[in-house]
C-alpha positions, 0 to 999 in steps of 0.5 A: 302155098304160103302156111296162112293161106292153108290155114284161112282156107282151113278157117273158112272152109271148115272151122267157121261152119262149125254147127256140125260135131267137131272135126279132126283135119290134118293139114300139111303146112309147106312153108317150111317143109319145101323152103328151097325158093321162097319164104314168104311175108306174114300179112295181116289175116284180112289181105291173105285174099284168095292167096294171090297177094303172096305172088306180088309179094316179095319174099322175107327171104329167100332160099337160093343159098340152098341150091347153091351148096351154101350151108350156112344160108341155107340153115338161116334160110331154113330157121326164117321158114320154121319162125314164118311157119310158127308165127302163122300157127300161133297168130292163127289161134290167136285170132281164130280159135276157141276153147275147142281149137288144139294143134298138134304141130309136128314135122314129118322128118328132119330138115335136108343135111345141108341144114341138119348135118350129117347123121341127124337123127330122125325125131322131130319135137310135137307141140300142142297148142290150145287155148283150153287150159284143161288140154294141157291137163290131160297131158300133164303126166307126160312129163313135157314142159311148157313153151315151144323149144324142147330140151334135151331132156324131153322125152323122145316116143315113137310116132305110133306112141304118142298116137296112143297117148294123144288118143288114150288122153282124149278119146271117147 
C-alpha cells in the first residue's frame, strides 16, 4: 500500500477525531521498505480516494532492476523510494499536522546488500519531524543537527537508547 495512502488512512481514522486524549499510533510506511516492484506517483491528497487510484497509476519508477542483480538500478530504485517516502511524510505534516503532530521517522534496518553493499552496518538515521518548535527544544541537548541527512559525525545510540531519551525528554 503506497505511504499516502496509510498515512490519509491514518488522518482519517484517527487524527481527524482527535476530541479524545492524544494518540501514539506506530505506522509502518512500505513504499520504501518493500521497493522491489513499484514505487509509486506522489498525488495530490484529495485524489488518494480509497487508494484504488495507485493501481491505475503507472508507477515513478520501477524496481524490476533489482530482481535482476542490477545493482546500480536497483540503488537509484531504491533512492526514488526513500525521496517518495520522504515527500509523503513531509507533504503529510504539511498539509494535516498541528502544534501537537511529532514523527519519529526511522527504518527498522538497512536496505538489501545489493543497495547497501557488503558489511553495511546496522544504524539506521531517526528524524523527528514537528511543527511545534519547543520539540525540537527538548531534545536540543542531544546534540543532532537540523535537516533530514545526517553526518558522520552524528551520534549512533542503540534502539532501546533513544526510547529512554525520547521517553525521559517527553513523558509525564
Amino acid at each position: 500500500m503506497p505511504d499516502q495512502y496509510t498515512l490519509l488512512a491514518l488522518q482519517r481514522r484517527e487524527l481527524a477525531k482527535r476530541q479524545a486524549p492524544p494518540i501514539f499510533s506506530e505506522v509502518d510506511l512500505t513504499s520504501s521498505h518493500a521497493a522491489w516492484k513499484r514505487i509509486p506517483r506522489f498525488i495530490p491528497w484529495d485524489d488518494v480516494g480509497d487508494g484504488s487510484i495507485f493501481d491505475r497509476l503507472p508507477p515513478e519508477h520501477s524496481t524490476q532492476a533489482a530482481l535482476l542483480g542490477d545493482a546500480r538500478g536497483a540503488r537509484e530504485a531504491y533512492g526514488y523510494s526513500i525521496e517518495y517516502s520522504m515527500r509523503a511524510l513531509l507533504s503529510f505534516v504539511a498539509r494535516y499536522g498541528d502544534d501537537n503532530l511529532v514523527l519519529v521517522v526511522l527504518g527498522d534496518h538497512q536496505p538489501a546488500s545489493l543497495v547497501s553493499g557488503e558489511g553495511a552496518g546496522h544504524d539506521v538515521p531517526i528524524s523527528v519531524i514537528a511543527h511545534d518548535p519547543k520539540v525540537m527544544d527538548q531534545i536540543a541537548g542531544w546534540g543532532w543537527q537540523d535537516g533530514m541527512l545526517p553526518s558522520p559525525q552524528a551520534p549512533v545510540w542503540p534502539m532501546a537508547a533513544f526510547r529512554d531519551r525520547f521517553l525521559t525528554a517527553f513523558g509525564s
